[in-house]
Structures are given as C-alpha cells and as structure tokens.
N, C-alpha and C positions, 0 to 999 in steps of 0.2 A: 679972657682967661687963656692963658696956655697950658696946655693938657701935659705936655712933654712928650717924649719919645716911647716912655714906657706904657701907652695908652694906645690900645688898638681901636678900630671900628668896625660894622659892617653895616652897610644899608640894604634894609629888606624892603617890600611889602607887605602889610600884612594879608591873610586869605580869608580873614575875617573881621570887621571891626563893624559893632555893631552897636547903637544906643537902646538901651531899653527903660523906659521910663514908666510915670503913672504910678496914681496910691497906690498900688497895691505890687508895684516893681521888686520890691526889695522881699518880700513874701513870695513872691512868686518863685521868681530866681532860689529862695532857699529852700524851696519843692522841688525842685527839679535839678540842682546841680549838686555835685557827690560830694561835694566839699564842703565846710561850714563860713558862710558867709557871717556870721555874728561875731565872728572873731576879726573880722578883717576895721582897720583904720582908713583913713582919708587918704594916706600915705603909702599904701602900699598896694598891690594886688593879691588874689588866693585865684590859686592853678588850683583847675580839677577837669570834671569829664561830663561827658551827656551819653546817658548810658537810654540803652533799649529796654524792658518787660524784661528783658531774658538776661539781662546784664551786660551784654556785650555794645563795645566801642563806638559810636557815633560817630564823638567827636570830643575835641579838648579845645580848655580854653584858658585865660584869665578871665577874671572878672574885678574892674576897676570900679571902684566907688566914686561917682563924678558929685554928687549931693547923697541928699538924702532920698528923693526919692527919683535917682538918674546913676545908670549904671553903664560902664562901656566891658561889652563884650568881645572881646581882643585872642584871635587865634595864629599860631606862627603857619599852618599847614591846613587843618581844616576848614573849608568852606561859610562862609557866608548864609548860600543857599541851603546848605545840609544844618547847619545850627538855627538858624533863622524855620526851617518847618520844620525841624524839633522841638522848637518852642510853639509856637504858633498850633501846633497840635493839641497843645496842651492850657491855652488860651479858652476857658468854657466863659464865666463872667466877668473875669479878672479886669481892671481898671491897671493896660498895659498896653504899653505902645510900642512897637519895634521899626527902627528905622536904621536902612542898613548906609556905613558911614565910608565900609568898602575904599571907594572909588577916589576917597577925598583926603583920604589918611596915608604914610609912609611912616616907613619906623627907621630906628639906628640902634644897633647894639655898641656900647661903651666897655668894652675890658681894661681894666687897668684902676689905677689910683684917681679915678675924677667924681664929684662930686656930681649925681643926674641932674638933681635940679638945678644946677647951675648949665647944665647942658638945653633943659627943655622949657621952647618957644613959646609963647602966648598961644593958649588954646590946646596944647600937648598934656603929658603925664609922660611922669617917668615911674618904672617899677622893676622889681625883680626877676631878672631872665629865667630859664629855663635851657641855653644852650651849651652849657658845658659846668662841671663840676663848682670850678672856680666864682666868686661873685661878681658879676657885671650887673649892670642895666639894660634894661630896654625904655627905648623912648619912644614913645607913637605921637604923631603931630601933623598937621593940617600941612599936606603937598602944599600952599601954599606960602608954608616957612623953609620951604627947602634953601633958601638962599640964603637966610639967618643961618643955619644951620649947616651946611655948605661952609661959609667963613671958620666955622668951630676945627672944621676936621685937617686944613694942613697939617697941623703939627704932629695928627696921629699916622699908624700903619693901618692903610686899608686892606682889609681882607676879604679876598676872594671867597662866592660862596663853598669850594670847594675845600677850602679849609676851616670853614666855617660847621660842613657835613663832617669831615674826617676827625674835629673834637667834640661834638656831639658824639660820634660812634664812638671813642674812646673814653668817653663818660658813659656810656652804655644807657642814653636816655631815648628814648622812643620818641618817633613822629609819628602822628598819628591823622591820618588814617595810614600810611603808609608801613610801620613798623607794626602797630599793634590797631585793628579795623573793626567795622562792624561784626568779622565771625568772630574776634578773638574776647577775652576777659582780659581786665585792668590788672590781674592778679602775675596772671603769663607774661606780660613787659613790665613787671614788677614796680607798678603805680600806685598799687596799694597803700604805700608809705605816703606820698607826697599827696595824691590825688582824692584818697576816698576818706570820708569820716567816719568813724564807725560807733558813731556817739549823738548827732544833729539829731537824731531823727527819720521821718521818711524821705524818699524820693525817689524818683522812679528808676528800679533796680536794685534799692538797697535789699531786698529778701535775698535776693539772689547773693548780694555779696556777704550780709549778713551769714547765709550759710557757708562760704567759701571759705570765712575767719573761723569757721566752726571745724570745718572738716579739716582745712592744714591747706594742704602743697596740690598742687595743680600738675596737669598732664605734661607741661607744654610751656618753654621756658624760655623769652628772647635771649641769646647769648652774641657773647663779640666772636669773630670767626675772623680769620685772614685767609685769604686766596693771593696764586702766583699768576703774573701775567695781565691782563687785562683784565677790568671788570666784567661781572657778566650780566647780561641783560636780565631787566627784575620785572616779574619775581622770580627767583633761580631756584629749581628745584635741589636737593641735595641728599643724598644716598647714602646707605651704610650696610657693608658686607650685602648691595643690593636687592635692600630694601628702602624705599623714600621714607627719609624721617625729618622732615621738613625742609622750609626753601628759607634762602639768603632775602631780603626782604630790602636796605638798603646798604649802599655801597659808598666808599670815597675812596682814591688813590692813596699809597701810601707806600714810598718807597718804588720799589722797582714792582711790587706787586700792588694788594689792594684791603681794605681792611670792613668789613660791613656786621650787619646784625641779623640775624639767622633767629626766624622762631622753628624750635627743634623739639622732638618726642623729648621725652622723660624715661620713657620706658623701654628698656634693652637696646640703649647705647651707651656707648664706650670712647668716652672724652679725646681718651690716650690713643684712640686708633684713627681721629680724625675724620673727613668727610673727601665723599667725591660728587663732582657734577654731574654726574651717568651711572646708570646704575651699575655697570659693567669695568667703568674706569677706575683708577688707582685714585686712592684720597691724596688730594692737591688740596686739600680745606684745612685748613687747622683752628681747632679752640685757643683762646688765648684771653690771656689778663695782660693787664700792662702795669709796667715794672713797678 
C-alpha cells in the first residue's frame, strides 16, 4: 500500500498495555471502568478512566475487546504498575487474570486518509486515537513486527513527539496523569463527555460523579494558556493580581514562545487580565482559543 504524502505518523510506546482475561473479564472490567463497555464492538475501542472512592483520576485508558472473554488494556501515558494495582485491588473471587504485555507491544499513530487495518500486523489492533481533534488511528503491535511495519512508513511524514504534544494542547485533550491526576475530577479536564457513563450502572466512583452531573460546574477548569519565551518547568505555578490560581501542568513550543494547559480557579479570575509566573511579576501568560 502507498499511504501518500498526505499521511502523517508517530511512533510511540505505550505506558500501559495490559491482557486481562478469564470468565468473569468482561464483568469485571464493567465494574470498575467509567465507561460503558456493552456498547463497545470487536472493532473498535471505548476511552474512559479508573477512578479512586472519592472520584478522582487514577488513571486512563482504552479498553480493546481481543475475544470474548480477553481484553487489552492500552494507555498512551498512564502506567502499567498504577492500572495493573488498581485492578488487582479489586480482584476478591473474580475468575481474572492480568498479565502485563508492557515490554512486548509498540504502537503508531496514523493521521491522514489510510485505512488502519490495512496498516496493522498479525497480532496488533488498530483503533480510535485520542491525540488530536482530527480522526486518526492508533495501532498497537508486537515490537516484533516493527520491521513489517517499518516498510509501511516511507511514504508518510514522521512526526516528532513534540509536535505530536503541541496538537494535543491545541485540541485541549488532557494527559493523564500529568494534565488531569489523582487530586483532580474527570469533570475539571473536561472528560466527562467522552470518558464517563452516566447510565451503565455502578463503579467505583460513580456517586461521586453521579453527584457532580447533579450539582452543575466545578471549581477548577483545565484551559489552553500561551506563554513568551521558553517553557517553564512543570508543574508551573501561576498567579493573578498575586494570588496563586493554579499551575501550567503541560507544555510544547510554539512559535517563538510556548503554548500548554493550565488547571486554573474558577473563582475570581479574569480571563482578560491573563496570568503571571510569580506572584509579583507582570502577566506574560495569556488565555486563548485557537482560530
């Protein structure tokens, strides 16, 4: 196949890929992740989260349906270790196997006009990204087809992860742990849409969110921010009329300055007055949408 020139790529790893098997996998799994696993086909994955008692962030993930009772748990940023004894915690009888696949798996994001399955090797899945507005693939596959794989990508533009970070930030989607973490809610990096059910059933945290859809709007709000000059080292606190009202969280170059995602108060700030790095210094931080 020839992809063409209007097809980018990026090769990651992933921080997570995990099997989880056994009769009782597919129940299990739809106990404990915020998402509604019943809706999902053979063909695709369902994004969601692995939430704490108290509602707050874990961890994220996909969840691939490998059979019927064999599932791969696939994360772009979250851990392995951290999702792997989140489950595992919650392991009492259950007829459930976790074996982590980590070490053995590489992935590729596909942007542009190509067809995934035609992209992914014997032993892989292809499914629906999460890194930018736009529709792409992701393909996760046995480090051992790197070199089938490998042949596919001349024809495309590889892309560096740092522009890989800087359209993430401009689709304003959160990584997690890093944008939105264990003190934060799914509600504040505004996951709620894409990540949580609010119709499956239980799992752990749904009260907490449950009430969240009840009560409305939240403290504390991840926004896009742009800063001049060089990025600054994360997490960056950030100030207003010298008061901390939350810190820049991640960052990617852009331009001659820098452009990142900032979880910020809700309450008695002022958009239009912008942000500074000290509490003392002039606001160099600006809010922004993009055009």
């Amino acid at each position: 196949m020839n992809p063409g020139p209007e097809v980018a790529s990026y090769r990651w790893n992933p921080a997570a890929a995990l099997r989880v098997s056994g009769e009782d996998s597919a129940s299990f799994l739809q106990g404990q992740f915020t998402n509604d696993l019943h809706k999902q086909g053979m063909e695709d994955a369902v994004y969601g989260l692995w939430l704490n008692q108290k509602g707050k962030v874990l961890a994220d993930s996909f969840i691939l349906r490998i059979a019927a009772q064999e599932f791969w748990v696939v994360s772009y940023f979250s851990t392995a270790a951290v999702i792997r004894e989140r489950l595992e915690a919650y392991i009492i009888a259950d007829d459930v196997v976790i074996e982590d696949l980590t070490a053995r798996m590489t992935g590729l994001t596909v942007l542009g006009r190509v067809n995934g399955a035609e992209w992914t090797p014997e032993g892989g899945r292809s499914f629906s990204g999460r890194r930018t507005r736009e529709p792409h693939r992701e393909i996760i596959f046995p480090v051992d087809a790197e070199a089938a794989v490998n042949g596919r990508l001349a024809d495309t533009t590889l892309l560096l992860s740092a522009e890989m970070e800087r359209r993430r930030i401009m689709a304003a989607i959160p990584a997690v742990p890093a944008d939105i973490g264990p003190a934060d809610l799914p509600n504040e990096g505004g996951l709620e849409t894409e990540a949580i059910s609010y119709t499956k059933g239980c799992y752990l945290g749904q009260e907490v969110m449950a009430r969240l859809k009840s009560m409305g709007k939240v403290r504390r709000q991840l926004v896009r921010v742009r800063g001049e000059g060089k990025p600054p080292p994360l997490p960056a606190p950030v100030f207003q009329a010298g008061r901390k009202v939350g810190e820049v969280r991640s960052v990617a170059p852009d331009g001659a300055g820098w452009i990142g995602l900032a979880l910020v108060s809700l309450l008695q700030i002022l958009r239009t007055e912008g942000l500074s790095p000290t509490a003392e210094g002039t606001p160099t931080i600006a809010f922004f949408e993009p055009a």
